[in-house]
N, C-alpha and C positions, 0 to 999 in steps of 0.2 A: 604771636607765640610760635614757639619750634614745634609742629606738633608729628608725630611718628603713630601714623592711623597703618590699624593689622584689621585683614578683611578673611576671614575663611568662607568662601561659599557653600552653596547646596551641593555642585560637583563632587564635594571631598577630595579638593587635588592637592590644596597646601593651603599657606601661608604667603598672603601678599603683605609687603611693610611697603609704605612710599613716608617719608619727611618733608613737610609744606611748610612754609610759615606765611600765619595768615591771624586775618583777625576775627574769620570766621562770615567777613562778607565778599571779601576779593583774595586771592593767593599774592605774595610777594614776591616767594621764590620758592622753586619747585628744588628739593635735594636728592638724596640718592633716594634707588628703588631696589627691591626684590623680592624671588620668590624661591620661598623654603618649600618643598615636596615635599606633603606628607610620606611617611614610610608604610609599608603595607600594613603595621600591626596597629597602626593610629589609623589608617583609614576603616580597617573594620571593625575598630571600637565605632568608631563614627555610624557606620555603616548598625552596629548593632544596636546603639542609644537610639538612633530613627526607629529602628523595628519596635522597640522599648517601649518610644515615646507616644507612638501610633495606638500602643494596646494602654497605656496610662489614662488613669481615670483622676482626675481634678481633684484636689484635692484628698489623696490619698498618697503615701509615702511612695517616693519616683525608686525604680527597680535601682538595685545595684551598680547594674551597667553604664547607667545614666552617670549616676556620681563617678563610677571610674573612670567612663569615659571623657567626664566634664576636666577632671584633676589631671588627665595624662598630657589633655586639648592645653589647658594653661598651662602648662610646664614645656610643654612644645614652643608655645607662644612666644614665656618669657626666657626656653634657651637661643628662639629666631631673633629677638629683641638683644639678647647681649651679643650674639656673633657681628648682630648687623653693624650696633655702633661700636662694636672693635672691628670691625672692615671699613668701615667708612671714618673712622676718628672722633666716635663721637661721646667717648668714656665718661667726661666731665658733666657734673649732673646739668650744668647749666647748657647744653646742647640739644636738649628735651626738657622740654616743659612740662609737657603733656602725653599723656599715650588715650589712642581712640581706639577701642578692642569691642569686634562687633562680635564676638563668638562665634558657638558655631547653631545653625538653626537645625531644631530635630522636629519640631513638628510648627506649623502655620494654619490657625484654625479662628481667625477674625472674626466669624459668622458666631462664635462662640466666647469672643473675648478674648484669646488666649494666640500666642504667640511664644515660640521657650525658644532659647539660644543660652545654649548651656557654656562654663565657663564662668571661674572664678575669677571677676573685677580686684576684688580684695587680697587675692592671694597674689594676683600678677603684679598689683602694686609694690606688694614687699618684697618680689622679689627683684621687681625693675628699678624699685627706687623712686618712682617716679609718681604723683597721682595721674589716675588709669580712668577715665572716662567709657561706662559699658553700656548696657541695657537701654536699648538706643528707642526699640518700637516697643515695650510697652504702652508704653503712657498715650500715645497714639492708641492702639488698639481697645485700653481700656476707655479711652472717650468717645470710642464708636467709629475710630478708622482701619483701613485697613493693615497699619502697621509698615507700608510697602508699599511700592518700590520711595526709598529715602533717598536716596542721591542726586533727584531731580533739583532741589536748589544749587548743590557743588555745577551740575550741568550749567545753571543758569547763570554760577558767577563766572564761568570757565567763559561760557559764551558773551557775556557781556564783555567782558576781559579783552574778547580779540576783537570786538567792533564787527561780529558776523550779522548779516542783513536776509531778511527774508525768514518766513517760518521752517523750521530743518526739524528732523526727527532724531535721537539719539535713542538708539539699538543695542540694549545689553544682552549680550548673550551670555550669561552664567549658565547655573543649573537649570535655571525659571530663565524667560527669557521676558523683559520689561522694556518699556519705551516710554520717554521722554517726547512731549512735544513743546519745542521753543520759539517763543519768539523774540529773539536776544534783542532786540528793541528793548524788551522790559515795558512793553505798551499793554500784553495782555500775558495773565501769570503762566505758567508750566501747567501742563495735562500731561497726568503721567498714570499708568497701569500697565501692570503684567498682562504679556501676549499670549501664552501658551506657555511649552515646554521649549528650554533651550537646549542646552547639551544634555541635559538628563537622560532621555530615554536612551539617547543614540549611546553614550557611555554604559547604563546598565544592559544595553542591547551587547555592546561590544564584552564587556564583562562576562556576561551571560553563557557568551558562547565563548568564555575561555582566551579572549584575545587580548589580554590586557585592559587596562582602565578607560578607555577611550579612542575614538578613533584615528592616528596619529596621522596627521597631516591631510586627513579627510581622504584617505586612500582606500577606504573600504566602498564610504560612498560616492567616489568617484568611479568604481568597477563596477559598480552595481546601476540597475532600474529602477526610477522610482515606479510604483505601484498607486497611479493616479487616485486608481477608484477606492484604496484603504485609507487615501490623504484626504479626498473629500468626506467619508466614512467618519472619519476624526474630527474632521472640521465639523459636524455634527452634535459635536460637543455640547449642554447646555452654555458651557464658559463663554464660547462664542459670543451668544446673544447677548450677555449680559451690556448692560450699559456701566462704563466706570463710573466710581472708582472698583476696583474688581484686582483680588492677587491671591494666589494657588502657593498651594504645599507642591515641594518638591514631586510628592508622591500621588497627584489629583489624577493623572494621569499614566496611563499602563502600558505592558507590550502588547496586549490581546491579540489587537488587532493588526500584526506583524508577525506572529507567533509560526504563520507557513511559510514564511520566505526563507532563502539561503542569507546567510550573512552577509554579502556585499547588496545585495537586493532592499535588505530589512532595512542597512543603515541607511540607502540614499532614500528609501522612503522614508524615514524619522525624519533625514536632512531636510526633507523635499515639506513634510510635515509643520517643521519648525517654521519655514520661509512662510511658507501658506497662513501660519497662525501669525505672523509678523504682519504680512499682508493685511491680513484682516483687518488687521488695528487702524487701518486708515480710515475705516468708516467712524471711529470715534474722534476724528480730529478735528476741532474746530474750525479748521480753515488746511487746505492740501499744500506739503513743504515741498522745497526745492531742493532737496536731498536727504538722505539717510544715513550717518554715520553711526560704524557698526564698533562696539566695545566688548570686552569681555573674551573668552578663551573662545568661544564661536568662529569670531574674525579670523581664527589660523586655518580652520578647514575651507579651502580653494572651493569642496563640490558645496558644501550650506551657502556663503557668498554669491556664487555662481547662479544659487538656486533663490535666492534673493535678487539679484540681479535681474531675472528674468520675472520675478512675480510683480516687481515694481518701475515703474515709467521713468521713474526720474533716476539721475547718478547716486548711486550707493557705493561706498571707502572705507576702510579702518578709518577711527580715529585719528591717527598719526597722519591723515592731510592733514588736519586741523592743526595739526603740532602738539595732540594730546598723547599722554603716554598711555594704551590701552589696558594696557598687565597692571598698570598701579592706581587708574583709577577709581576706584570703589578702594583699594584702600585710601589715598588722598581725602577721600568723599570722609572718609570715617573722621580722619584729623579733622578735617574741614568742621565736619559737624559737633565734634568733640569740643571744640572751642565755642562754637552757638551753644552747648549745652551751658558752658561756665557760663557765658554773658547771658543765657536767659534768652535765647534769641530761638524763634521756630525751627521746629528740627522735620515738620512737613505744614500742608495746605489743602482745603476742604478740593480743591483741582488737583493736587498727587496722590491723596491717602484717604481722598471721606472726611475727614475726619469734620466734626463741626465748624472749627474756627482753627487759626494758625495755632500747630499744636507746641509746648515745650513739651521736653524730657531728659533721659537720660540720666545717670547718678555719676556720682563722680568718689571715688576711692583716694583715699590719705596715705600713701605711707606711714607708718608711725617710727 
């Protein structure tokens, strides 16, 4: 199938489209990619459905902001969805089969059942024309997994795909920052869990102090010191110890404990932060890899890399050695799984999410 998987992360930067055709166990062919920049007045709806969601009680009618913010989120979606395939020629319905729309997530709360990624499957379908594959980590969560991290089988077909040898880690650095362990052998399955925090902190740090959305090119915390004794301080964390499967609300963790430093100081301590929580995760791996490929908007900051680099023994790379596309990943992953939801096929694994047994999910929208 032609499937056109849209990914909005924890960040709130945009809108990623990638187009795969696949059959939901191996990719065929990879098509065009991009990414739509939210605008500032969609990011702080975004920004305000989270605050929303955080104070929402189960069960009881979701605020206002929520539903405006969810209707602005899909109509963004599906005006990225038509510019893409009038940019790339892909007007005719039969050039999409399928759309994979993971929404956008406002609140992650597994320990409780509940996982929300707001966003209208039904409405994007009528306006794309298309049936819309959404609601991806429910059904996981309510069978008692974590909902998260899902893209660890897309890793696993990617990897099988290129004939890579030896156990390797895959490093997403979104919002959350999550890791994959594989053994592309396909001898023993995917371990996969949330690390810590990825670009989150360092973005609302930067925000915070008025500097824009994020830290552009990793320039802030590359001027700056990290602050060892706040990073171990953090690493203190209960989240640490937990043993997987184990994955965090964008918002699990704070600035507190950063709150005295100057702006280039605070960010290379978040950077320095994030590395050290990635670190960490080795002690949960079955068996030690022979590299780290890093995905996700993370990879563009030079000082986070650099600060990876130094907390782990072995070679760590973008993606892009491997010949993966980094920026379209997690969307691809969504097409990918978008078509395991049609064939009935697991959309996670009691080794990626908890969950008891290989979970299905997902629902799928009809145009009418």
């Amino acid at each position: 199938m032609k499937v056109l998987g849209l990914m909005s992360g924890t960040s709130l930067d945009g809108i990623d489209l990638a187009l795969i055709e696949t059959d939901g166990e191996s990719v065929t062919r990879f098509g065009p990619a991009a990414t739509v920049p939210y605008d500032d007045t969609l990011r702080a709806l975004g920004r305000a459905a989270k605050t929303a969601a955080q104070a929402h009680v189960q069960g009881t009618a979701e605020a206002a902001i929520i539903s405006e913010a969810a209707r602005h989120l899909t109509l963004a979606h599906a005006d990225a969805v038509s510019r893409f395939r009038i940019a790339h020629g892909l007007e005719a319905p039969e050039a999409v089969d399928l759309v994979g729309f993971h929404g956008q997530t406002v609140l992650h709360r597994p320990e409780v059942r509940w996982t929300w990624q707001i966003g209208d499957g039904a409405l994007l379908s009528q306006l794309c024309g298309r049936p819309v594959v959404a609601d991806f980590r429910s059904a996981d969560v309510a069978a008692g997994g974590q909902g998260a991290p899902l893209v660890p089988l897309y890793h696993q077909a990617l990897a099988r795909s290129a004939g890579l040898g030896g156990p390797l880690a895959i490093l997403n650095l979104g919002g959350v920052g999550n890791v994959t362990w594989l053994d592309p052998r396909g001898e023993e399955p995917p371990v996969a869990f949330d690390t810590g925090p990825g670009n989150a902190l360092i973005d609302d740090w930067v925000h915070h102090h008025g500097h824009g959305h994020m830290d552009e090119g990793g320039r802030l915390a590359a001027a700056g010191h990290p602050d060892h004794g706040i990073i171990n301080h953090m690493l203190a964390h209960p989240f640490f110890a937990e043993v997987p499967p184990k994955s965090l609300d964008r918002d699990d963790f704070s600035l507190a404990a950063v709150r005295g430093l100057g702006l280039a100081d605070g960010a290379a301590t978040l950077a320095g932060f994030t590395a050290a929580s990635a670190a960490a995760a080795q002690a949960h791996f079955p068996r030690p890899v022979a590299a780290w490929y890093v995905t996700g908007g993370g990879r563009h900051n030079p000082a986070l890399m650099a600060a990876l680099a130094a907390r782990l023994a072995v070679p760590v790379a973008p993606v892009e050695a491997l010949g993966w596309r980094g920026d379209a990943l997690e969307a691809e992953a969504f097409a990918f799984l978008a078509v395991r939801v049609v064939r009935n096929l697991p959309l996670s694994l009691p080794t990626t999410t908890g969950v008891p047994a290989p979970q299905t999910g997902g629902r799928v929208f009809q145009p009418s």
